[in-house]
Every structure is written in C-alpha cells, then in structure tokens.
KEPA-522038 format. One line per 2 residues: their letters; for each residue x, y, z of N, C-alpha, C. Coordinates in steps of 0.05 Angstrom, whole numbers. Layout:
# KEPA-522038
a) X Y Z X Y Z X Y Z; ...
***
This chain:
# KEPA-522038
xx) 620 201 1112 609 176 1101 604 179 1071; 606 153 1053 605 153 1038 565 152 1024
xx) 564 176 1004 534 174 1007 533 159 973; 501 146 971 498 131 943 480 140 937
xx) 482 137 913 449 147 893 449 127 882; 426 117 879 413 89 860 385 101 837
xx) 400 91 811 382 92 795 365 66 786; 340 69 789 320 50 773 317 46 742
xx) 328 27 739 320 33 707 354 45 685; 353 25 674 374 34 651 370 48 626
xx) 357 64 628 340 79 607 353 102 598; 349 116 577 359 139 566 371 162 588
xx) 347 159 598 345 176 629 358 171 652; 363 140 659 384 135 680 407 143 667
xx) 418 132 635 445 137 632 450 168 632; 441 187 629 447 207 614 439 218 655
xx) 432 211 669 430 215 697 464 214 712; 462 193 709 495 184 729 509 195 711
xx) 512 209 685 543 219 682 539 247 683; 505 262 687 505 288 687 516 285 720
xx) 509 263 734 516 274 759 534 274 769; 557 257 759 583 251 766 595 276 750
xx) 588 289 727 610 307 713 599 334 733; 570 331 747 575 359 758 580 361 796
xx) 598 340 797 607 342 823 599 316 842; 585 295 843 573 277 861 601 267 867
xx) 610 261 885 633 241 899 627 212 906; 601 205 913 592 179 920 588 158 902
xx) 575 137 917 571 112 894 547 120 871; 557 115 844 529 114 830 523 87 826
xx) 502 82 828 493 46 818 464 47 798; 465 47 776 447 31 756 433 6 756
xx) 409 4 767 404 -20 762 378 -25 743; 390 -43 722 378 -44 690 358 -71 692
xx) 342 -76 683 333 -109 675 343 -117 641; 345 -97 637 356 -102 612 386 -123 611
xx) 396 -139 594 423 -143 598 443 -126 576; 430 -114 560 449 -93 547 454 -68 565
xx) 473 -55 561 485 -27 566 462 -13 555; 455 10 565 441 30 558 442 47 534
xx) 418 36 523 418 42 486 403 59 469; 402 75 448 380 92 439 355 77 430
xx) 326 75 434 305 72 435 300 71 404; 294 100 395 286 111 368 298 98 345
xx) 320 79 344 333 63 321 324 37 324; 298 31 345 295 -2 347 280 1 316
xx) 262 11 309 240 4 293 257 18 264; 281 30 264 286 36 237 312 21 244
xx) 338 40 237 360 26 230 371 -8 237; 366 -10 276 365 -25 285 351 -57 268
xx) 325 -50 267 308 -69 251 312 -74 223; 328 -56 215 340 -57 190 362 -71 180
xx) 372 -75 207 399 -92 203 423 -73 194; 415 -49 201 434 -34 176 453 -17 215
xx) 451 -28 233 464 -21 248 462 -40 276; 483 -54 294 479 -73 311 485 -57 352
xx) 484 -70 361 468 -58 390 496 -43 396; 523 -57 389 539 -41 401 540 -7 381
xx) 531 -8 354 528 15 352 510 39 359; 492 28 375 465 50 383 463 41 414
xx) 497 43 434 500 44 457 487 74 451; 486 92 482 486 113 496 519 121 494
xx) 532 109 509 557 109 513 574 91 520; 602 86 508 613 59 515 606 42 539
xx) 614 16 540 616 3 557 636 24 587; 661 26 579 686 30 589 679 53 598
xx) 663 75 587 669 101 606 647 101 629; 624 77 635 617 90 659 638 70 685
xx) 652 45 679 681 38 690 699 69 693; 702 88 676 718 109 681 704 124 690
xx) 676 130 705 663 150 710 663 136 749; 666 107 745 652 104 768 630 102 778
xx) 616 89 755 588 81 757 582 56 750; 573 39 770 564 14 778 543 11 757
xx) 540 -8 743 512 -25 723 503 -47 733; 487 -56 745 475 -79 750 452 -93 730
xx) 459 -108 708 448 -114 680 434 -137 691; 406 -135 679 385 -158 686 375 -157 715
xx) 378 -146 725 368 -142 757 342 -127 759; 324 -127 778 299 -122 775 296 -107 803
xx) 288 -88 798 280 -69 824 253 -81 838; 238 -95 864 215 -105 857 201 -96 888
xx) 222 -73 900 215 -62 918 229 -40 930; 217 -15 931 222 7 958 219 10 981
xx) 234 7 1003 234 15 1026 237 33 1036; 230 64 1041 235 87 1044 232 94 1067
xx) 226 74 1089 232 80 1120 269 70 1114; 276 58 1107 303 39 1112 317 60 1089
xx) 313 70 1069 323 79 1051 340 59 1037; 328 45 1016 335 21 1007 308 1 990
xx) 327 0 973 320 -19 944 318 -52 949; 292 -60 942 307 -100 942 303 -108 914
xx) 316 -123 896 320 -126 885 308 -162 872; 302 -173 856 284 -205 849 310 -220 856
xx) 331 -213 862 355 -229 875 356 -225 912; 335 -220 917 335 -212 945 362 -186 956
xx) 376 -173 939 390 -164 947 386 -137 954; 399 -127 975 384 -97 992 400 -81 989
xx) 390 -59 971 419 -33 971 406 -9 975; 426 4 991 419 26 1016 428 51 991
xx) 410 71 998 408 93 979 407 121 995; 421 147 990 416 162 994 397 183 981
xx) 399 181 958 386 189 940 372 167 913; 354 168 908 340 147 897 328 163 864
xx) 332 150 843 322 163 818 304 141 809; 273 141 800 261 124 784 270 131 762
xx) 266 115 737 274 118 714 265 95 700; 245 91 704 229 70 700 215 54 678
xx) 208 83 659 208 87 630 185 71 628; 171 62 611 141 48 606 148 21 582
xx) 121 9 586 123 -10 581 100 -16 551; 101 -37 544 84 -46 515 55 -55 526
xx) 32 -36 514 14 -41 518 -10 -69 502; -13 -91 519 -16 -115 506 -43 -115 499
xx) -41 -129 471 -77 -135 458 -85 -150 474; -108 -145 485 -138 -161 506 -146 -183 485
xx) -138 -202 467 -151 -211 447 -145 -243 447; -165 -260 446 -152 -288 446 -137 -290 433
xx) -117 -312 433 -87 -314 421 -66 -299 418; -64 -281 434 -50 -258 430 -28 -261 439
xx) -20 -297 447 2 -299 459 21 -321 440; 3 -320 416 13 -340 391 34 -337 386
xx) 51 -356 378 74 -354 373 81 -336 345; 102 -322 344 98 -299 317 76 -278 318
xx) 69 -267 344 62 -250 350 82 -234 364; 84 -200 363 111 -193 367 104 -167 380
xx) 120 -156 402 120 -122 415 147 -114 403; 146 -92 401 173 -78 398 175 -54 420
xx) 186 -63 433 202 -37 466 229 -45 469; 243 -65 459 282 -63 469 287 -86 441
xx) 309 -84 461 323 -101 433 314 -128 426; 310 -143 456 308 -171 447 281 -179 430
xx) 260 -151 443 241 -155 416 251 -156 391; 261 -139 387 276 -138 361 284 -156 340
xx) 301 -168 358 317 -184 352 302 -210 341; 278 -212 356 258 -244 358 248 -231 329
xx) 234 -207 314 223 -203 298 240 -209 279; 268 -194 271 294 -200 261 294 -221 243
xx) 295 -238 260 292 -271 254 273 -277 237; 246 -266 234 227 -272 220 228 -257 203
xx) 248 -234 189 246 -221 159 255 -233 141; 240 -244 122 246 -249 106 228 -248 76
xx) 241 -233 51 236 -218 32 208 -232 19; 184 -224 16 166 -224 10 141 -245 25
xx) 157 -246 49 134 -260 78 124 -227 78; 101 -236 89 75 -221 100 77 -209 125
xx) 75 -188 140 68 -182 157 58 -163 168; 41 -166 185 21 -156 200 20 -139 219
xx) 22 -107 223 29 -95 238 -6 -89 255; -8 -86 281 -34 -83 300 -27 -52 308
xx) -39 -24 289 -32 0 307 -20 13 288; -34 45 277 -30 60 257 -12 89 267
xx) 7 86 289 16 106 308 45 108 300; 64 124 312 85 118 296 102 103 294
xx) 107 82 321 113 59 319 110 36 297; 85 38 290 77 20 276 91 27 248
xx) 76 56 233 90 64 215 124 64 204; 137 74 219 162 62 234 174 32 222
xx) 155 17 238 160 -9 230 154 -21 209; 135 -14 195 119 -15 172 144 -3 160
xx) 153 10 151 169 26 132 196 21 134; 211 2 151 233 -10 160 230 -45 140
xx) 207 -60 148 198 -88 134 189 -78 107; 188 -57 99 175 -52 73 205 -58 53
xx) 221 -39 62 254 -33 51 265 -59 48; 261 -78 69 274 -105 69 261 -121 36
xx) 238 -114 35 224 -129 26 200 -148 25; 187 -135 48 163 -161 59 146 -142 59
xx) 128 -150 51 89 -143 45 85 -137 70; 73 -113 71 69 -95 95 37 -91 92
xx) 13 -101 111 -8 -90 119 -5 -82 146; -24 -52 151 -23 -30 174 -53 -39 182
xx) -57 -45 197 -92 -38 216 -84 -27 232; -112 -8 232 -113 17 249 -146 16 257
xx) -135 14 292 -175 8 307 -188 43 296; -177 64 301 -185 84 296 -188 95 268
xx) -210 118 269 -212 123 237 -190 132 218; -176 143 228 -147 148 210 -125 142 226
xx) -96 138 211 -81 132 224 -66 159 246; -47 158 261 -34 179 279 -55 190 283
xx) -82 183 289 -107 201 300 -95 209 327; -85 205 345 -86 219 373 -58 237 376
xx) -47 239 349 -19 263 354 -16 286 333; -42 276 308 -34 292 288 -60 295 281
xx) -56 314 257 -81 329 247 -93 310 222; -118 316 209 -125 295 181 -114 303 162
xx) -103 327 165 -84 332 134 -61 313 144; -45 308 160 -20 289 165 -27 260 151
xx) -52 249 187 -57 228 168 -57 220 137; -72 236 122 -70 228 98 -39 229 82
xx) -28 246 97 2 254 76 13 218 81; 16 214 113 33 192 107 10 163 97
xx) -14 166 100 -25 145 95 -17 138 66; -19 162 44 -7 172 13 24 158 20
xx) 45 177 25 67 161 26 64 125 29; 58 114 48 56 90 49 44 77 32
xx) 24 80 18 12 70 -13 36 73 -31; 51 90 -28 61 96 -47 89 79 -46
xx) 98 67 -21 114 55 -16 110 19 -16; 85 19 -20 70 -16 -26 51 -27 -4
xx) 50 -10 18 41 -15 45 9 -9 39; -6 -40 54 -34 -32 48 -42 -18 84
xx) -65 -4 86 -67 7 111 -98 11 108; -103 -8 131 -132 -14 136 -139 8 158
xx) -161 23 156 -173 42 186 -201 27 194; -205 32 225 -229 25 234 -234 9 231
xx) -208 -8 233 -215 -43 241 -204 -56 265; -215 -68 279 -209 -77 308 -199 -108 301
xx) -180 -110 317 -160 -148 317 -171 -159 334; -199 -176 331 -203 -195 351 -198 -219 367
xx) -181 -222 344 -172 -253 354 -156 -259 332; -136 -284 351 -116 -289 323 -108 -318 336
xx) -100 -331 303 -106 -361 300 -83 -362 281; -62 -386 293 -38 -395 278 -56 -419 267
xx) -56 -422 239 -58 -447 225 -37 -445 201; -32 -471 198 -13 -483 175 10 -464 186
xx) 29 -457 196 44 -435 202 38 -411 201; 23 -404 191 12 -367 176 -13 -363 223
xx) 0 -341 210 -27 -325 236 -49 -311 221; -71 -317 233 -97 -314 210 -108 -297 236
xx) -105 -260 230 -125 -240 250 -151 -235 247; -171 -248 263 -210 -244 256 -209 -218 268
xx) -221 -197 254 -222 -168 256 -255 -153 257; -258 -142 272 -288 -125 274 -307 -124 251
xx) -292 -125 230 -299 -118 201 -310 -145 187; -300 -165 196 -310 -195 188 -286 -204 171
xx) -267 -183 161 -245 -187 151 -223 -212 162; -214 -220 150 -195 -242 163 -166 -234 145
xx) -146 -222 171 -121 -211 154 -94 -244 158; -80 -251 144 -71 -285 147 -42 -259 139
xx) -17 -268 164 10 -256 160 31 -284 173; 63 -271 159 73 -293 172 80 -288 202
xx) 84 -261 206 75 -253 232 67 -232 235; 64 -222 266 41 -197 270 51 -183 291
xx) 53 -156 283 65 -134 302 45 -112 310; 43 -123 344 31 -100 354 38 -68 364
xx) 28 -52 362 44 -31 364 17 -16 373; 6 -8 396 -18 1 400 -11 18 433
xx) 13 28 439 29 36 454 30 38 479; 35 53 496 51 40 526 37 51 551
xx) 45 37 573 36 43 604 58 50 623; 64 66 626 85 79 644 86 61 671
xx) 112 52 678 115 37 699 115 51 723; 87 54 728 90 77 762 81 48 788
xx) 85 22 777 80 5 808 93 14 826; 128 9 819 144 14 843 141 41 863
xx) 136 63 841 121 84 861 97 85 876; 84 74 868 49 77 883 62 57 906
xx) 69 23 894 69 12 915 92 25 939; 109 47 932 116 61 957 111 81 969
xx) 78 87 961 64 112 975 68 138 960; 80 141 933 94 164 926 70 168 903
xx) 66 205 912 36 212 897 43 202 862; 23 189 852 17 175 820 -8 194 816
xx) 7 193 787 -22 200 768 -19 187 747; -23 197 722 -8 190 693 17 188 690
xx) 33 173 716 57 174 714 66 189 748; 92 184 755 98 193 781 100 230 773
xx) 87 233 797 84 264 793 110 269 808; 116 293 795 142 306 799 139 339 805
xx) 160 352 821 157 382 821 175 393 796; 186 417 795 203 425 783 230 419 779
xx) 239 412 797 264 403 802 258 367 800; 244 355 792 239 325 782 238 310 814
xx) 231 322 831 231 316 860 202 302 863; 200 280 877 172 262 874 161 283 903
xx) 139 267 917 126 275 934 144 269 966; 169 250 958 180 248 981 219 256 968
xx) 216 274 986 247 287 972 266 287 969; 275 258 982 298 238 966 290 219 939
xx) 282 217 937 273 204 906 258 222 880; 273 218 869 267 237 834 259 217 820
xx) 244 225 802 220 208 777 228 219 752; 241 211 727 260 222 709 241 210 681
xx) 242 219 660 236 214 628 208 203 632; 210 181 619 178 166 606 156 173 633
xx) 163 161 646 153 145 674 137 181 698; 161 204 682 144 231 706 123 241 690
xx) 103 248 714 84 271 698 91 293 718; 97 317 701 111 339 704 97 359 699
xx) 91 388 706 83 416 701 96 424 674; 85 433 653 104 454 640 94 482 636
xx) 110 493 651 108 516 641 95 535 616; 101 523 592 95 533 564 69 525 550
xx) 58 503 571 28 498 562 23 495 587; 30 509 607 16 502 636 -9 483 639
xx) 4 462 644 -9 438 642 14 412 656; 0 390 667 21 366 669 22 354 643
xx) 43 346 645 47 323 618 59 298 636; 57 272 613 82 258 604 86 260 588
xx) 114 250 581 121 255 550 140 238 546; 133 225 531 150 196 514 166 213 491
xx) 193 216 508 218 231 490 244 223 488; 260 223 472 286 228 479 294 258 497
xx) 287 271 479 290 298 496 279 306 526; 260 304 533 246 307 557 266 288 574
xx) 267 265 561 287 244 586 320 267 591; 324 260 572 356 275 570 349 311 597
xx) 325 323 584 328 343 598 322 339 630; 308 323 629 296 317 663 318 306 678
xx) 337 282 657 354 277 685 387 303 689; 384 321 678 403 339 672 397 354 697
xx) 366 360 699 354 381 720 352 365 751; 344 341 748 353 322 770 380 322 781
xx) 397 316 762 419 310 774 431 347 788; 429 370 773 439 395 782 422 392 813
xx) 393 389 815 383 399 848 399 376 856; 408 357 855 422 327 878 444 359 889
xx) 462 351 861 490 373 868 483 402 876; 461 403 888 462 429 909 471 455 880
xx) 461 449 853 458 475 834 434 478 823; 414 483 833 383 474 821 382 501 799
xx) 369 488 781 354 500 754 328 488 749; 301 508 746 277 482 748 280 479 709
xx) 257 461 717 251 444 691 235 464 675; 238 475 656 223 494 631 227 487 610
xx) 224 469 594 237 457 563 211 452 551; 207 462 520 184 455 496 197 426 490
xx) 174 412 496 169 383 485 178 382 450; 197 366 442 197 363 410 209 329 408
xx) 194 318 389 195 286 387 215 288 344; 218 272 335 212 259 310 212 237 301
xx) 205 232 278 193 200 272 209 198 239; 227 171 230 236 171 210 227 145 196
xx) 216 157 169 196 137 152 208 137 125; 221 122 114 232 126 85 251 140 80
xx) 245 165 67 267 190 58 250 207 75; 233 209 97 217 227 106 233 231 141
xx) 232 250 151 241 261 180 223 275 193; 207 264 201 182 294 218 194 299 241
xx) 198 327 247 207 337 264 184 359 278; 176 342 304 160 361 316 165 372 340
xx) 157 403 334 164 428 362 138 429 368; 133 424 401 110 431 410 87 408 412
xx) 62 416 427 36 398 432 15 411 407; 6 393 396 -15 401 376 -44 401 388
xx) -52 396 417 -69 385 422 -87 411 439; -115 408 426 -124 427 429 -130 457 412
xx) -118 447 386 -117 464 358 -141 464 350; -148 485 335 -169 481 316 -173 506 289
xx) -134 517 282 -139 510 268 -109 514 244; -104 501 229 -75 493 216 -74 511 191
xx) -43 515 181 -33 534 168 -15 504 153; -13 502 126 5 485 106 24 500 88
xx) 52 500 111 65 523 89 84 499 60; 76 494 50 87 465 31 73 462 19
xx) 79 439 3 70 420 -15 58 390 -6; 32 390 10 26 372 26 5 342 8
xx) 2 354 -10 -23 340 -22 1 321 -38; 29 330 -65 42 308 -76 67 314 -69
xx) 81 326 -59 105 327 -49 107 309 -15; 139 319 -16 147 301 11 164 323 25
xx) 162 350 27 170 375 45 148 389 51; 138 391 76 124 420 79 120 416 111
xx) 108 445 124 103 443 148 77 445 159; 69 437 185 30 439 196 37 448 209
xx) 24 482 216 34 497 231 9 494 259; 2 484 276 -19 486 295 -24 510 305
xx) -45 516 309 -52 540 330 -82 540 333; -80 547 365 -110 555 378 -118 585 387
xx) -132 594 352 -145 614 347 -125 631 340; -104 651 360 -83 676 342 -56 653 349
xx) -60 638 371 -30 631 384 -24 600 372; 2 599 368 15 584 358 17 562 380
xx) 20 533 373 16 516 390 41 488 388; 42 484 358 67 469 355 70 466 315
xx) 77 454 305 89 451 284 96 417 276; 82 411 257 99 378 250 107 382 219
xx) 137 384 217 161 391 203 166 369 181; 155 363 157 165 337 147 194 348 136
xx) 214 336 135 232 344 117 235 374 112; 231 395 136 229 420 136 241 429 161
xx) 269 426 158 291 429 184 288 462 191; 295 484 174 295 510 176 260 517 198
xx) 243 506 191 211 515 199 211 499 225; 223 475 229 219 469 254 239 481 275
xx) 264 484 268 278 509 285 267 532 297; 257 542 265 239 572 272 219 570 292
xx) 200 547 292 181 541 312 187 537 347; 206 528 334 225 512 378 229 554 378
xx) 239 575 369 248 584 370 221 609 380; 198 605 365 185 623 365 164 621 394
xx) 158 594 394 140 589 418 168 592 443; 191 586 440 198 583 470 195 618 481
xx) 197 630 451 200 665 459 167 672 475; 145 654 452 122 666 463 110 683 445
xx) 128 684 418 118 704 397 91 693 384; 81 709 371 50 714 350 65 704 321
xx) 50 688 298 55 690 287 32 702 258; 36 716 240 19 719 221 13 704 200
xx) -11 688 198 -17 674 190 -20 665 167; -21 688 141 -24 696 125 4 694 111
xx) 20 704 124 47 710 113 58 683 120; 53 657 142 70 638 144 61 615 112
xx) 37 618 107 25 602 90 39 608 58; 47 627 64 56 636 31 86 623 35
xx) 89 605 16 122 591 13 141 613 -6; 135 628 -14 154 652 -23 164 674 -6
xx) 145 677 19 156 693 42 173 688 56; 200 697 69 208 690 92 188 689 106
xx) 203 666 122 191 648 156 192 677 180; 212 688 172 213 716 200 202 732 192
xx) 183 739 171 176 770 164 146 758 183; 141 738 178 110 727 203 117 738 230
xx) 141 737 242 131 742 263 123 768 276; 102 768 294 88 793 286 94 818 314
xx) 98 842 312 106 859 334 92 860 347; 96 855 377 84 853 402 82 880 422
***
C-alpha cells in the first residue's frame, strides 16, 4: 500500500521537510497543506528587502514552483487544517475535506501577537508575519508620510530601518525600558538605539499604546505617557504565539509550543512538531526551548524527516538567529539568557563592528556579532566544542580570537 505523510503548514519547515524526505528515500504521497496562497517563502526578507521593494515574492521562493511537481509533492495553497483525527489517522480541512495520513508533520509556525487596545482594528493599522501583510503596508509607503511602528524588538527595528531608506519618518515605541530588552544586553540596546538616531528614527522607551484614533486620515496613538503619537500608519510588532491549537485540541502533550523528543516525535508517534511551533530539549543549554529560526526550522525538519526514513540522528544544534538593519548584520551564536557578565571585543560606543561576548561567570554562553563574521564563526565553533574562553585576551582587539581559547 501506498503510505502518505501530510504536512501542516507551508512554512520554512514544511518545505525544507518534504524534499529532505523525498531526497532521503520516502516512496509515498507527500501533501503540503499551506493557508497561505503563495509557495513557500523566506520569512527574514519580509521586513527588509521584501518591504523594500528591492525584491518581489517570486524572488524570496524557498524553491521553485516546478521542483516540488518534480519531487512529487502535492501543495494545497489556502487550505486550512482545522482538525486532527488520530483515532482515523486523518486531517479535515475548512473545505470539509478528509485526508488520511500515515505519518503526520505539524509545522505550524506562530502567529502575530495582537494589541489588547481600543481601535486596534483601525484601518492603517498593520502586522507583519507573510506577505500579504506586506504587501497592504507596501501600499502605504510613501516618502515622507509618518509612521508608527508599536514594539522596540527586531522586527520592529527591521522595519523601522527598511521605511527609513524609502524615505518616511520613522517613530519606534517601546512598552519596555530599552529597546531588544528581552534578547540583548544594555550595551546592545544602546548601540542600535545610537544607530537609529543616527539614521533619523525617533525611538520612544516606556511608553505603552493605549488606544488609537483615525481622525482626518492620520491615526492619532493615546500612550501611558499622556503623549499622543499622530502617523499615517502604525506597525505593530510586539511578537508571536505559536500555533499549538491543532495539537492540544488533539490531546498531544503542549507547553510553550508542542513538545517534542529528540527525534521531533510529539507525544503520539506518528506525528512530528517541526520549527516555530516545537518546544524541544537542547542538549547545549539543557533546557527546552522554542526557537523562532530559520535554522532550528531547517534543522528540525532534516532530523524529522531522517527518523520517518528509518535513519534517525537526534536533534543537537546551537541556536543562531540574525537581524539586518542598514549596513549593519548581527549575527548571533547562542542564548544570552542568563548572563551576567559581557566582554566588548570592538568599537561599541562610535563604530558599527564589534562583538558581545556573553557568559555566566567562566563559561561562555553566546555572542551577538555586529558586522563581525570571523567572531561569530569562532563562537558557533567554540561553544558547540564546549571550550573556556579567556577573558582577558578575547577583549583585547589586537589579539587573535584563538590564542583565548583556554587548555582544558
């Protein structure tokens, strides 16, 4: 008999799923089923190039249209998963349609976390998570309109620094006291808060968006502060909720996300939980995570798809994200969380290269890389080993990066 695997979700992680699993042996049906109506696309270019206009959807596919037709993999575009049956082994779909599964992948990926705030459904109020957000904001750039970003994270920044280039007056509010407070250190914050002054962007902290009011065309935001911010529109960016309904509502253990074993195997052992959407063990900070990645997705459905095909490898991979702002690239290896206390091998105060080296107490923890490709290598390189680094010697920018590391 012919056996099927059905993926949830057209996401980084479904696509990069069905062709790891078809290139390493699967013979059966693969089927995709997307809500999206585009083909499966990169994420990380919505808020720069994408929004920039400086690149369009068929260039920031995953992979052509035509090769998953040559792979033999079914796409079902705009279709909505809106139920599991896991006595029947089988999917229903907001078209009532029932497809029988041997193997089942969530891939579910998360969603835009919405302001609690009256009017928050005003017209020219905007999310950015796919394209057609995008696209609706798109429409509204234009060179020296106002607008209003809700959320000092890197999304926001991101987007802020995308509308800045075009040309349009960029204000940042941020509910918390500095901006990237929950991923980075206060020497960061300030580097990019500096960059963004420096790029025309005003950036408000520790102000809350209470409410927002379209008059005369303009959106006028009443803020905690008594402040009243008036844009031609307003971008929230205050970030996401991992789509674990379809799992809970099919009995499959949830936490911060569908919990997964090593092998990306949920609590019932035909169905795998892949990228945004798993919370997973890692090894290297023994701890669960989720982790909102390109990488983590790409690696989870690689390790999924090998246990389907009967070649299991578990899941062991260092978390590394980056974020592109101007002429700036942060490239980060590792979790910063839990540091207390940082190494600045650069020029952090007026320059735009240097690195924040994290660590809790002797051990090294992660690294955020501005424009410092060589140091964030060294870092993916040094934690996956497990090495010590000397602390003294990484701080000095005249030393080699390897004479730190220290004999064990």
């Amino acid at each position: 008999m012919i056996r099927n695997c059905v993926i949830i979700g057209g996401s980084h992680a479904g696509s990069q799923f069905a062709i790891s699993l078809r290139q390493g042996g699967w013979l059966g049906n693969i089927t995709i089923i997307g809500e999206e109506r585009d083909y499966p696309y990169h994420r990380p270019p919505l808020s720069k190039t994408f929004l920039s206009g400086e690149k369009k959807i068929e260039d920031i596919l995953l992979r052509p249209a035509e090769l998953y037709e040559k792979s033999r993999i079914s796409i079902r575009l705009g279709e909505r998963v809106k139920s599991i049956d896991r006595a029947n082994k089988s999917v229903i779909t907001n078209n009532n349609n029932i497809i029988n599964y041997d193997k089942l992948v969530i891939a579910t990926g998360a969603r835009v976390r919405k302001i609690p705030v009256p009017g928050s459904e005003t017209e020219g109020v905007y999310y950015l998570r796919n394209s057609d957000d995008v696209n609706k904001i798109k429409s509204r750039v234009i060179a020296n309109d106002h607008a209003v970003i809700i959320g000092g994270g890197y999304i926001g920044l991101e987007t802020a620094a995308s509308l800045r280039k075009q040309g349009m007056k960029v204000t940042v509010i941020e509910a918390m006291a500095r901006v990237l407070q929950r991923v980075t250190a206060p020497e960061l914050s300030n580097f990019y808060k500096r960059i963004h002054d420096e790029e025309g962007v005003e950036i408000f902290e520790e102000v809350i968006a209470t409410e927002f009011k379209k008059i005369d065309e303009k959106i006028h935001i009443l803020t905690s502060c008594g402040k009243t911010f008036i844009g031609d529109m307003v971008i929230v960016g205050i970030g996401v909720i991992p789509n674990i309904e379809l799992a809970e509502s099919a009995g499959l253990a949830v936490k911060n996300g569908v919990e997964v074993n090593q092998f990306c195997q949920t609590s019932d052992p035909e169905i795998y939980a892949i990228g945004d959407v798993s919370w997973h063990y890692n090894e290297i900070y023994e701890r669960f995570l989720r982790l909102e990645s390109v990488p983590n997705a790409t690696e989870q459905a690689k390790i999924a798809a090998l246990h389907i095909n009967e070649k299991p490898k578990a899941y062991n991979s260092l978390p590394w994200f980056w974020s592109d702002q101007y002429d700036l690239k942060l490239q980060i290896a590792g979790l910063s969380e839990g540091y207390n206390h940082i190494v600045i091998r650069g020029d952090i105060e007026k320059g735009r290269s240097f690195s924040a080296f994290y660590f809790k107490d002797n051990n090294l923890l992660a690294v955020d890389a501005v424009n410092s490709p060589r140091e964030f290598m060294f870092t993916k390189m040094v934690l996956t080993k497990g090495q010590k680094l000397n602390k003294e010697i990484l701080s000095d920018n005249s030393l080699d990066l390897k004479s730190a590391i220290m004999n064990q």
